[in-house]
KOLDORO-645803 format. One record per residue: x, y, z of N, C-alpha, C, O in turn. Coordinates in nm, 3 decimals, always signed. Example, Ala and Ser with C-alpha at 12.3 -4.5 7.8 and 13.67 -1.06 7.14 Angstrom:
((+1.319; -0.569; +0.780); (+1.230; -0.450; +0.780); (+1.320; -0.330; +0.780); (+1.424; -0.332; +0.846))
((+1.285; -0.225; +0.708); (+1.367; -0.106; +0.714); (+1.290; +0.003; +0.787); (+1.341; +0.114; +0.804))
END
This chain:
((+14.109; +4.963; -4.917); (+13.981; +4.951; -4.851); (+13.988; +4.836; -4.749); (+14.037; +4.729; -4.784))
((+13.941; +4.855; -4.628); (+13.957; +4.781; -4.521); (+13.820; +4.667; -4.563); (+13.710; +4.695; -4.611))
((+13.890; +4.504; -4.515); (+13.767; +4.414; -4.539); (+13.660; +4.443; -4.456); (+13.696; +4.471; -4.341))
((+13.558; +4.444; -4.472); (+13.440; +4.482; -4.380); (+13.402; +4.374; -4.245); (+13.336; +4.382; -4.141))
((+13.516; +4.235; -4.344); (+13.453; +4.155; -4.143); (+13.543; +4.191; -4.054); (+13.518; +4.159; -3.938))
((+13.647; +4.252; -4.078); (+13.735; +4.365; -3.996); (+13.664; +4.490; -3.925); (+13.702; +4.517; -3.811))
((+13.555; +4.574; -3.988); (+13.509; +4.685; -4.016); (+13.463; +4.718; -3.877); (+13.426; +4.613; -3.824))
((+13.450; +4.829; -3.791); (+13.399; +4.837; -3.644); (+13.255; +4.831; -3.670); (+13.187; +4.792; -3.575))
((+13.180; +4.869; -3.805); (+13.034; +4.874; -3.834); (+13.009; +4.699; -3.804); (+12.949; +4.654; -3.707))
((+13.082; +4.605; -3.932); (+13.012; +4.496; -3.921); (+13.077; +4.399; -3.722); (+13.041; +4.284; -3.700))
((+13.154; +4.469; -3.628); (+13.151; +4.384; -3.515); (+13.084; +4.457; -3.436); (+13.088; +4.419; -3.319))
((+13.003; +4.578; -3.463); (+12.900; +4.659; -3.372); (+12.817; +4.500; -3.399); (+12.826; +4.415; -3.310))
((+12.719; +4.461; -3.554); (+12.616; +4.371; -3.553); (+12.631; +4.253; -3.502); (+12.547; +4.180; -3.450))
((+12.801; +4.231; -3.528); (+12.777; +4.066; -3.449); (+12.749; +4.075; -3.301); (+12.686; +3.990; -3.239))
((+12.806; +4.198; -3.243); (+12.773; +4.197; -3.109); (+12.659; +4.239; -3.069); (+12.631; +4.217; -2.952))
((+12.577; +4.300; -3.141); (+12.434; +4.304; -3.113); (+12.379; +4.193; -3.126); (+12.295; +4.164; -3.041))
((+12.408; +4.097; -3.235); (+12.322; +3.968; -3.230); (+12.402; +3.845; -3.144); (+12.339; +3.743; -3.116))
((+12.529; +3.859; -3.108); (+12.555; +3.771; -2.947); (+12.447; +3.834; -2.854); (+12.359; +3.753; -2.825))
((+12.434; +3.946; -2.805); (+12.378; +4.000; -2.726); (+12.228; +3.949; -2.703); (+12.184; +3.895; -2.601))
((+12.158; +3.979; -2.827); (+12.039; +3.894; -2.847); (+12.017; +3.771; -2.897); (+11.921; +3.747; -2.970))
((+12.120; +3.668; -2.855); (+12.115; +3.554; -2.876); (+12.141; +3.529; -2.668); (+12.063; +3.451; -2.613))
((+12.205; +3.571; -2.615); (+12.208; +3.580; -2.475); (+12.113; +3.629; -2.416); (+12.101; +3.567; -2.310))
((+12.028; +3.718; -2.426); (+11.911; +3.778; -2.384); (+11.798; +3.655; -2.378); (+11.719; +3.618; -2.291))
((+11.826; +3.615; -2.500); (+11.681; +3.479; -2.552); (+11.790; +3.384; -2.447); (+11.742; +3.272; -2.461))
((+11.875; +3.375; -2.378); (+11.892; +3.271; -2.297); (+11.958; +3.135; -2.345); (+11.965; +3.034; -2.276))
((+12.003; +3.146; -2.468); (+12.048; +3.098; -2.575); (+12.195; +3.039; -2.581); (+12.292; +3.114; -2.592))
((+12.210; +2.873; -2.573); (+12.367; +2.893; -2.624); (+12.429; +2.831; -2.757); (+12.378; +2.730; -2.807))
((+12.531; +2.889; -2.809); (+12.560; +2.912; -2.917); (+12.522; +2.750; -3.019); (+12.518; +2.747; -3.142))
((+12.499; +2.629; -2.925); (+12.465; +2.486; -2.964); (+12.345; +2.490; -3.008); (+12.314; +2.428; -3.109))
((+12.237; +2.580; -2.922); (+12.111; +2.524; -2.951); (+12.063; +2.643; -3.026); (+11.947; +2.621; -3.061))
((+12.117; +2.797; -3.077); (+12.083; +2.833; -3.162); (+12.140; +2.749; -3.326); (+12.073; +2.750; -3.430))
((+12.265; +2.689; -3.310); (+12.327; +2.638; -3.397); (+12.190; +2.482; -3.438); (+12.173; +2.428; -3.548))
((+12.146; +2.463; -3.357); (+12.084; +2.371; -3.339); (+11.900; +2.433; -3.431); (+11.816; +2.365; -3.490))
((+11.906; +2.550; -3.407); (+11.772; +2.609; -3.480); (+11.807; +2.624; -3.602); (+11.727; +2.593; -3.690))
((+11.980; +2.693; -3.646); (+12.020; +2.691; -3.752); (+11.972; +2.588; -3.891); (+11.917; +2.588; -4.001))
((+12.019; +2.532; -3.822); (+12.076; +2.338; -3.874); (+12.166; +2.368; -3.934); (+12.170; +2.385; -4.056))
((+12.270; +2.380; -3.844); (+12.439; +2.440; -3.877); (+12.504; +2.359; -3.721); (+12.439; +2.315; -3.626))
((+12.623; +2.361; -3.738); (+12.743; +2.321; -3.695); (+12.745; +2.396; -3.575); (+12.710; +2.513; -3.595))
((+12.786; +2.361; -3.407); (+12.783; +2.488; -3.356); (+12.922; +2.586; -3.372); (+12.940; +2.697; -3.320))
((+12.992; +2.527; -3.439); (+13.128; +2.583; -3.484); (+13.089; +2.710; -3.600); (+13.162; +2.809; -3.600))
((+12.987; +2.702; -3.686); (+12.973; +2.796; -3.731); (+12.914; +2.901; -3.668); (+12.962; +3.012; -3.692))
((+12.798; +2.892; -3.577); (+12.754; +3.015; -3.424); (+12.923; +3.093; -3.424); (+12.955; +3.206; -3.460))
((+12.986; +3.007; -3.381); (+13.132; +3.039; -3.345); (+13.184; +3.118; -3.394); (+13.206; +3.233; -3.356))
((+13.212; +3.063; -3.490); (+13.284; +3.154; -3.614); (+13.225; +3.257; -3.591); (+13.234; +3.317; -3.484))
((+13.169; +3.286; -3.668); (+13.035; +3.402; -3.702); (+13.055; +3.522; -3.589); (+13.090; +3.639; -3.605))
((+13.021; +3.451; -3.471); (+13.049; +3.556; -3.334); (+13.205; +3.575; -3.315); (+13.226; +3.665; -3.234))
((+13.300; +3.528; -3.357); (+13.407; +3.527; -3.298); (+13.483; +3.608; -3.446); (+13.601; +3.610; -3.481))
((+13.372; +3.663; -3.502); (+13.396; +3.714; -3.659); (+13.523; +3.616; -3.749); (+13.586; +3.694; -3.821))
((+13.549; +3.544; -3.755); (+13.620; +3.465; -3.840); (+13.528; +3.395; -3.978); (+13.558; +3.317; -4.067))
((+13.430; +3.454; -3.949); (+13.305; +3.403; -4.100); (+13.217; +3.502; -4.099); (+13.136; +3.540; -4.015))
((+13.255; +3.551; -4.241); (+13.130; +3.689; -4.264); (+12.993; +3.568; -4.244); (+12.993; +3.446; -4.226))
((+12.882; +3.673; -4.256); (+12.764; +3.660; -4.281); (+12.709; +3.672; -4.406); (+12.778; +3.760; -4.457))
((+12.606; +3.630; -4.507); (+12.585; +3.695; -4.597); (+12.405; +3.728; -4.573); (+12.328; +3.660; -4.506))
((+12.380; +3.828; -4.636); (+12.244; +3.875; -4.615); (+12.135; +3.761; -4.581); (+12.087; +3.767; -4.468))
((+12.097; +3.677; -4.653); (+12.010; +3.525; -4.593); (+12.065; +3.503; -4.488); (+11.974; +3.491; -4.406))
((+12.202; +3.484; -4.416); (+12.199; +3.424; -4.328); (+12.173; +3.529; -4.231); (+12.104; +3.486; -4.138))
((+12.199; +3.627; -4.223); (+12.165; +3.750; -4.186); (+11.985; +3.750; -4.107); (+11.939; +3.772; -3.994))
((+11.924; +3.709; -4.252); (+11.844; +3.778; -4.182); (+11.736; +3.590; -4.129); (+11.622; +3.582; -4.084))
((+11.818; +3.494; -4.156); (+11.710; +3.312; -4.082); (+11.858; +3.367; -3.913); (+11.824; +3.342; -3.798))
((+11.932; +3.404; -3.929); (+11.996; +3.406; -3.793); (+11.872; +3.486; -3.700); (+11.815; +3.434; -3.604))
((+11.848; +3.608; -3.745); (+11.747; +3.724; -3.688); (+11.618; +3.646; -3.660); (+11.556; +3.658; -3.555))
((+11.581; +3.564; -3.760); (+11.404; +3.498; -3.773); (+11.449; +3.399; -3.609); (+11.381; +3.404; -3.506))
((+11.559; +3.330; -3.625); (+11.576; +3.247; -3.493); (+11.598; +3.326; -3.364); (+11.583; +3.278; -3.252))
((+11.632; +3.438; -3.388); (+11.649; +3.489; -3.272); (+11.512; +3.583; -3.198); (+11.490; +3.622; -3.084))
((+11.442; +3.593; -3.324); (+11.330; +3.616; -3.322); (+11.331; +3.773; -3.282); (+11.266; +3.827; -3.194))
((+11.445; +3.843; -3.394); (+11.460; +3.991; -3.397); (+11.398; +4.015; -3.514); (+11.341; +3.931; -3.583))
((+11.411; +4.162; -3.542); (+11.397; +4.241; -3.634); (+11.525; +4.252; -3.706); (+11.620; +4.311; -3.655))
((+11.534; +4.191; -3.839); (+11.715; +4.263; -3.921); (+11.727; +4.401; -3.945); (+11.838; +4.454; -3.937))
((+11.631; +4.463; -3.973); (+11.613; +4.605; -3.994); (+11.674; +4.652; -3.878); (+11.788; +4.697; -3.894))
((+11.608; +4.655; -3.716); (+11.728; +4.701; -3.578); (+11.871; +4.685; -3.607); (+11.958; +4.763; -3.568))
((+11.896; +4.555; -3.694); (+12.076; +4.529; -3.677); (+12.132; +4.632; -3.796); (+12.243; +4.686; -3.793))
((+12.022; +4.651; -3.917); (+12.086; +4.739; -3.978); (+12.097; +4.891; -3.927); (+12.191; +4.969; -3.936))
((+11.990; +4.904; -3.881); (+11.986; +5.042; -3.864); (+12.168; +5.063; -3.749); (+12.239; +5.163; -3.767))
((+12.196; +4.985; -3.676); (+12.344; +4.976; -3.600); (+12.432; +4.990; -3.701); (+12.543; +4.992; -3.647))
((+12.447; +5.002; -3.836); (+12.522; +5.003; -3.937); (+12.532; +5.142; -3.932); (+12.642; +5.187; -3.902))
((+12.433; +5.228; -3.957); (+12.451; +5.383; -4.020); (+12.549; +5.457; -3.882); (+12.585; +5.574; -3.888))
END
C-alpha cells in the first residue's frame, strides 16, 4: 500500500490549499504566523514532507478561511 503523503489524492489537497492560501494573498510566514507554527512547518506541509492530520486540516482551512468539506470533496 502506497503511503498516502505520497498519494496523487492527498497532493491534489495540498495544492488546493497552496492555491487558497495564494488567492487570500498570503505568504507562507504570515499564514504560519495565524498558525502559531514555525514558517518551516507552512513549508513542509506544502512541499508535502509533513502529513497533515485532520485538526490541522481543518484550523489550516478556518485560517484560510475555506470550507474543509471543498478540500475533501477533491479527495473522491
Amino acid at each position: 500500500m502506497e503511503k498516502t503523503i505520497y498519494s496523487t489524492t492527498y497532493r491534489t489537497l495540498i495544492l488546493w490549499l497552496k492555491e487558497c492560501r495564494e488567492a487570500k494573498g498570503l505568504t507562507m510566514r504570515e499564514l504560519a504566523q495565524q498558525l502559531e507554527v514555525a514558517h518551516s512547518w507552512v513549508g513542509k506541509v506544502e512541499q508535502m514532507e509533513r502529513r497533515l492530520d485532520v485538526f490541522e486540516y481543518v484550523r489550516l482551512c478556518e485560517c484560510l478561511d475555506v470550507n474543509p468539506a471543498l478540500g475533501l470533496k477533491k479527495l473522491q
